[in-house]
Structure formats: structure tokens, C-alpha cells
C-alpha positions in Angstrom: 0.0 0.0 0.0 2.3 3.0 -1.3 1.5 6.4 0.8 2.8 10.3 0.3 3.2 11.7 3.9 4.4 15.4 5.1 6.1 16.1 8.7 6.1 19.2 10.0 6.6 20.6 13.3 8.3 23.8 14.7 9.6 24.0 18.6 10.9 27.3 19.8 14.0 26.8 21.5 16.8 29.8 22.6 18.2 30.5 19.2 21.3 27.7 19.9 21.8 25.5 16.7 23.0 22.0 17.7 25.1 19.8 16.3 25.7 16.3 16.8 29.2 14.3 16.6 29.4 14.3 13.0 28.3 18.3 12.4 25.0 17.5 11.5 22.2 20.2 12.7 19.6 18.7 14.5 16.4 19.2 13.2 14.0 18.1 16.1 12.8 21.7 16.9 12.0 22.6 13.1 11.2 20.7 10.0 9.3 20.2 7.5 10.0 17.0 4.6 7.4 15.0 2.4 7.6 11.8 2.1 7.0 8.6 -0.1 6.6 5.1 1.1 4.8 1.8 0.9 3.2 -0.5 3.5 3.6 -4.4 3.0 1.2 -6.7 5.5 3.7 -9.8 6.1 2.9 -13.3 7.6 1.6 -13.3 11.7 0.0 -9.7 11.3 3.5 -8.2 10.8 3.7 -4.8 8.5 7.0 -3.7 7.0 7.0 -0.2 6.2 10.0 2.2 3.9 9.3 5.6 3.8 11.7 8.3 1.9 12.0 12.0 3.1 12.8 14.4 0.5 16.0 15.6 3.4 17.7 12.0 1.9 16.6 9.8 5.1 15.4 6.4 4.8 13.7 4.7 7.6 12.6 1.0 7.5 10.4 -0.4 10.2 8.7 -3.5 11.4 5.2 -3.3 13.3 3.3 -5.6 14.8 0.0 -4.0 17.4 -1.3 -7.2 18.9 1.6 -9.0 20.7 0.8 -10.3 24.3 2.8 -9.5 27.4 1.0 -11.8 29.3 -1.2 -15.0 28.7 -3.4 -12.7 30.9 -3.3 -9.6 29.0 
């Protein structure tokens, strides 16, 4: 199931740009990328999702909602 997504969220912070080890800026107080992705439904209710910001970030992750903790709950 392909899907076009857009993440956006702005954080007022002191002014101070951070960087991490390798000089990146760290974008957790503003951004804003689109996205491009699909959703695959794999065996045992498992879904594998890709997703591609337009920043050059990849993220790949594996979901599953229903798994017990317990036999109780």
C-alpha cells in the first residue's frame, strides 16, 4: 500500500543550533520534509514499512500491534 506523507513541526528553542558528533544540525525543533513510502502486510499480522524524506533519510520499520505481554493480557 504506497502512501505520500508530510512532517512538520516547529519548537521554539533559545536560538542555539545544535550539532551532533558528525556536524549535523539537529532538526528536532523545526522541520518540515514530504515523504514517499509503501506498507507491506507480512505473515503473523506483521507490516514492513519504507518511507523516503525528501532531506535523503530512509527509515525501515517493522510493526506488529497485537503481541501479548502476558497470557493474561
Amino acid at each position: 500500500m504506497p502512501f505520500v506523507g508530510f512532517d512538520w513541526r516547529y519548537r521554539e528553542q533559545n536560538g542555539e543550533v545544535e550539532t551532533n558528533l558528525f556536524g549535523q544540525t539537529n532538526t528536532k525543533n523545526q522541520r518540515a520534509v514530504l515523504s514517499l513510502g509503501a506498507e507491506y502486510t507480512l505473515p503473523m499480522p506483521v507490516t514492513l514499512q519504507g518511507e523516503v524524506f525528501t532531506d535523503g533519510n530512509v527509515r525501515f520499520q517493522l510493526m506488529r500491534e497485537d503481541i501479548p505481554i502476558s497470557p493474561r493480557l
